[in-house]
C-alpha positions as MATLAB code, in Angstrom:
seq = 'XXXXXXXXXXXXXXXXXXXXXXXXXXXXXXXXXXXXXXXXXXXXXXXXXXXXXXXXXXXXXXXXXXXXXXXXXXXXXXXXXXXXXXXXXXXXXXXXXXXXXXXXXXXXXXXXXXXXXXXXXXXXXXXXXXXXXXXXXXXXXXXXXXXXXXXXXXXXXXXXXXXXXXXXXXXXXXXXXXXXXXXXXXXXXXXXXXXXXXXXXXXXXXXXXXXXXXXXXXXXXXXXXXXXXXXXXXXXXXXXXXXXXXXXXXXXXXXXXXXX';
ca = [
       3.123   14.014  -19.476;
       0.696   11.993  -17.048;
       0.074   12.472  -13.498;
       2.224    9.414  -12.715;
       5.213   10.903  -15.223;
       5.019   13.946  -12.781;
       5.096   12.326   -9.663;
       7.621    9.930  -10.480;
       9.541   13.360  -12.073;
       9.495   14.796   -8.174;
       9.918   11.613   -6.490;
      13.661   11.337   -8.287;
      14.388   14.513   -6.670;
      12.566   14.082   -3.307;
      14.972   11.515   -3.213;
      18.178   12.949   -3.659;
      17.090   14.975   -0.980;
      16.458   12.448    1.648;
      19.719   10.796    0.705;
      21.236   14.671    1.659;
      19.763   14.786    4.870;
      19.836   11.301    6.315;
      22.183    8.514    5.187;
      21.648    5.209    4.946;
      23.913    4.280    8.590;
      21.304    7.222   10.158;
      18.402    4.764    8.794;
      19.883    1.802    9.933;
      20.320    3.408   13.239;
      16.637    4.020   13.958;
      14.781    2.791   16.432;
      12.641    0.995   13.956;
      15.085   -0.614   11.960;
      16.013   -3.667   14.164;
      12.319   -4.661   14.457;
      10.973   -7.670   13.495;
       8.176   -6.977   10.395;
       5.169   -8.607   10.843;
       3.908  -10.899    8.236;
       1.636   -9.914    5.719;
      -0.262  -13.204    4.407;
      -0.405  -14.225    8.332;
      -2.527  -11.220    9.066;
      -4.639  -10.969    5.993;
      -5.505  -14.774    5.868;
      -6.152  -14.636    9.640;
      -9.752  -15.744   10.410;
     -10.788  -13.351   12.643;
      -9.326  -10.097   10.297;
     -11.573   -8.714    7.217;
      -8.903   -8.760    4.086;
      -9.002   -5.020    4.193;
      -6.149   -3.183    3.936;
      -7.441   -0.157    5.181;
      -6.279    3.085    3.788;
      -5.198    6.490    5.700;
      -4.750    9.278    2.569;
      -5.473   12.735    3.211;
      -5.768   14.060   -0.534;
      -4.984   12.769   -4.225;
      -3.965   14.420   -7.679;
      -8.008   13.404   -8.802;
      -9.682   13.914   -5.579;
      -8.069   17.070   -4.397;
      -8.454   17.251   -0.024;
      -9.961   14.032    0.749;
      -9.657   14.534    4.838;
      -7.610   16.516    6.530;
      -8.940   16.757    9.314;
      -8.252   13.995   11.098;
      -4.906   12.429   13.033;
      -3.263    9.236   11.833;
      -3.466    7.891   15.060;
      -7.077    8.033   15.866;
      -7.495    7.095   12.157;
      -5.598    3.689   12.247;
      -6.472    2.458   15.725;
     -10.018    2.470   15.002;
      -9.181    0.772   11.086;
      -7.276   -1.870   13.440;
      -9.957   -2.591   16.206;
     -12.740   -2.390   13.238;
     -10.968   -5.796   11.938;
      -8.174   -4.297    9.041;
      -5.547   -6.905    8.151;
      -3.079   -4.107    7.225;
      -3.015   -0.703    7.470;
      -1.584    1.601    4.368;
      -0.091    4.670    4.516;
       0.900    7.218    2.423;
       4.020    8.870    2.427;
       4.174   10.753   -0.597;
       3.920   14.424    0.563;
       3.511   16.385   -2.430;
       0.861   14.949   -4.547;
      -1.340   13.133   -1.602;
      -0.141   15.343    1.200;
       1.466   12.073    3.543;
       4.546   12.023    5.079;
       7.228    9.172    6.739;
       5.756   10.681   10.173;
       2.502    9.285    9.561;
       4.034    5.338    9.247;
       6.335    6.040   12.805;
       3.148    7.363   14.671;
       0.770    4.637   12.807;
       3.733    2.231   13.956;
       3.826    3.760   17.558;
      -0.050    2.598   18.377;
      -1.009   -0.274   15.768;
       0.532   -3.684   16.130;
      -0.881   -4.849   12.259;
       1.032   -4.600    9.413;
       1.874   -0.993    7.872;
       1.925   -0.537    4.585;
       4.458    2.729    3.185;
       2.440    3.595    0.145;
       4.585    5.628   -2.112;
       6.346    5.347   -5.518;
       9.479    3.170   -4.883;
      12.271    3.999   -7.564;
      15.029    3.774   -5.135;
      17.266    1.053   -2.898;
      17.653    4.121   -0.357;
      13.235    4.410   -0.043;
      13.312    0.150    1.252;
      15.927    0.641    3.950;
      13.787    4.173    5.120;
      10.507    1.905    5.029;
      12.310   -0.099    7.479;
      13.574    2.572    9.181;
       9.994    4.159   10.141;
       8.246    0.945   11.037;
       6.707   -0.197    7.899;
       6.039   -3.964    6.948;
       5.564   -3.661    3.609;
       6.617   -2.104    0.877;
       4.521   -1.368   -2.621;
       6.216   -1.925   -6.116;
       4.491    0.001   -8.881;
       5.150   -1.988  -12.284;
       3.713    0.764  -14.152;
       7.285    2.618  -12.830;
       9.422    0.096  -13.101;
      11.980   -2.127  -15.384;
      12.023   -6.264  -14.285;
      15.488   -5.605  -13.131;
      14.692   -3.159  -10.734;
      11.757   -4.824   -9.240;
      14.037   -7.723   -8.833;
      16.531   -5.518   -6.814;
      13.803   -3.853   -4.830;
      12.559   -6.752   -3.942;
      15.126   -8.861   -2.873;
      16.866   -5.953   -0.782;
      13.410   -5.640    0.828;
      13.389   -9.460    1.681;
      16.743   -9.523    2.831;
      15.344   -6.659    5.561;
      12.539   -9.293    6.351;
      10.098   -6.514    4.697;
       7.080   -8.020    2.811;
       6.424   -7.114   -1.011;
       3.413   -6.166   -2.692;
       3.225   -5.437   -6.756;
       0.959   -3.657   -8.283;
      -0.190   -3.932  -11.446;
      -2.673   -2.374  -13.831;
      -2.924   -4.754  -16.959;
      -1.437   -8.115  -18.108;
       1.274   -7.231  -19.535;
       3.111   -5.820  -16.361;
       1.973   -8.476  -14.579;
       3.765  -10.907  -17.023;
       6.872   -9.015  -16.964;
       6.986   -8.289  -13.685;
       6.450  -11.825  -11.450;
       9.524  -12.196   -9.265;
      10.034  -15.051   -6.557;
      10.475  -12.282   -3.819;
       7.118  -11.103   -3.620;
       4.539  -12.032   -1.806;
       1.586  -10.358   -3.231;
       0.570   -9.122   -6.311;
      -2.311   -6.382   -6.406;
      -3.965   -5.053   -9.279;
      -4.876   -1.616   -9.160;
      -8.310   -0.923  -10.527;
      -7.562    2.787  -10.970;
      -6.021    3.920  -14.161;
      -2.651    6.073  -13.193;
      -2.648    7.527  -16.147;
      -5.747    9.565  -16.013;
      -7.311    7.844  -12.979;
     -10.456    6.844  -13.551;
     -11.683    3.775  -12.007;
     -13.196   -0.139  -12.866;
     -13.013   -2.945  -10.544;
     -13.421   -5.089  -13.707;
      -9.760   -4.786  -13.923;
      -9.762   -7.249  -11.018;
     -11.735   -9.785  -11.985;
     -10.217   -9.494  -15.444;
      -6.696  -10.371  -14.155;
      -7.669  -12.835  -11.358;
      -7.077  -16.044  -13.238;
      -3.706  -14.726  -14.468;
      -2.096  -14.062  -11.009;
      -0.297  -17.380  -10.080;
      -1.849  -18.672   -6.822;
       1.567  -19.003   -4.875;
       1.046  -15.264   -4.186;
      -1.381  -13.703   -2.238;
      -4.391  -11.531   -4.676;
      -4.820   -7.810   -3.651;
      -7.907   -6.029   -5.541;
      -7.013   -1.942   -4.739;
      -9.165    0.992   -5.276;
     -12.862    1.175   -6.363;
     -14.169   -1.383   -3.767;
     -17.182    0.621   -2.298;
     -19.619   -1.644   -0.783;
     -19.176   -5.547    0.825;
     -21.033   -6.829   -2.327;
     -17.935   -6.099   -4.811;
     -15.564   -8.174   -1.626;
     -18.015  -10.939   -1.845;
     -17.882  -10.956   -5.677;
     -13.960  -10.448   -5.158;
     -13.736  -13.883   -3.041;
     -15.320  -16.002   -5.202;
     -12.653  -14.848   -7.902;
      -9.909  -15.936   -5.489;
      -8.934  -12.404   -4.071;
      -7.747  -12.474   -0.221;
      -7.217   -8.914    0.294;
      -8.853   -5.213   -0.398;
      -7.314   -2.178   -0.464;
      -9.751    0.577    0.751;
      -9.182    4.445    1.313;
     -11.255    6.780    0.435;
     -14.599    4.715    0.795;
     -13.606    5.274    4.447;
     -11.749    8.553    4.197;
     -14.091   10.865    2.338;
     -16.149    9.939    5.990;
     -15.892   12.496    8.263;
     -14.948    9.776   11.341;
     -13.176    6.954    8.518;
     -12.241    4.247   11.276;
     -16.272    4.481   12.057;
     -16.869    4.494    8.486;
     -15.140    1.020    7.949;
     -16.820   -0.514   11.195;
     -20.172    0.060    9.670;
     -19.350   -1.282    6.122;
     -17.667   -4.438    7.886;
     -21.161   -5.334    9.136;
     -22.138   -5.698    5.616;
     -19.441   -8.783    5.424;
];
């Protein structure tokens, strides 16, 4: 069994549990829930933003403790004010030690898109990203039949919630492509065994139809591999621990924007 076979194991009954102890009128009723999402291509093709979709993760199944020693807020203020198009956060409590709090007080001080990183197998996990203030929501292909990606994602844009797919090879890519999403990513670590090659970006690139916006995630350590990235028609970057393994990350990602 594989790391991601495991998570997505606990994640089925994480699930069940949420669905026990809030239900799906509770979501609705949030605060949250009757805000407008902000839009994701409008804020990572906007001039004066980097692309980055900067990353708050305080450990990982590989990694172990990345940083936990510093608050969400601080965190994702200075990842906004440093230039971030989007800000992702993880949710996923047991195996990268996030939780939905982190989104709501993200939310509460950051007026950028949030994105809830987590492993989406359920309608019920869309309506709670709503629900806590996120703006978009991540589709793992490696997880995932067509037909549910198809029902994630339209329930997601029928919330006004933006969609982002990632994908590790060709193959999901080709089975996956869906009219309601509005980026696709490709995820240049392995969740199998996790190791990590940003070749896997620039090996997919020409394969991604332009209508939808190119993510390049994980492995992207200095502004050399973004400039490379660009030329191969990427508009975003999704980094975390780059910045995180920093001891001040929002710092961290100031001074590595000067390289751009």
């Amino acid at each position: 069994m594989t790391i991601l076979d495991k998570i997505v194991e606990h994640k089925k009954k994480e699930v069940a549990d949420s669905k026990q102890q809030r239900s799906i009128a509770q979501l609705e009723a949030s605060a949250h829930f009757g805000r407008t999402p902000y839009s994701f291509r409008e804020f990572l093709l906007a001039p004066d933003r980097t692309g980055i979709i900067a990353e708050f993760k305080r450990r990982s199944p590989s990694k172990g403790i990345i940083n936990a020693d510093v608050l969400v807020e601080d965190v994702t203020q200075a990842y906004a004010a440093a230039g971030a198009s989007a800000l992702s956060v993880l949710t996923d409590e047991n195996f990268f030690g996030g939780n939905k709090q982190d989104v709501i007080a993200a939310r509460t001080v950051n007026n950028i898109p949030i994105l809830r990183k987590d492993f989406m197998i359920d309608e019920y996990q869309v309506i709670e990203a709503k629900s806590i203030g996120a703006d978009i929501i991540l589709l793992i292909a490696a997880i995932l039949t067509p037909a549910e990606i198809k029902q994630l994602a339209a329930l997601a844009k029928s919330l006004g919630l933006n969609v982002l797919l990632e994908v590790h090879n060709l193959e999901e890519l080709e089975r996956s492509i869906d009219d309601n999403l509005d980026a696709i990513g490709v995820n240049n670590r392995n969740l199998a065994d996790f190791t990590v090659s940003v070749e896997n970006s620039f090996k997919l690139a020409a394969h991604i139809p332009d209508s939808f916006m190119k993510i390049s995630e994980s492995a992207i350590s200095d502004t050399e591999i973004i400039k490379d990235l660009k030329q191969a028609g990427y508009n975003g970057f999704l980094i975390g621990e780059t910045f995180m393994k920093q001891p001040d990350p929002g710092l961290a990602m100031k001074a590595f924007v000067k390289g751009l």
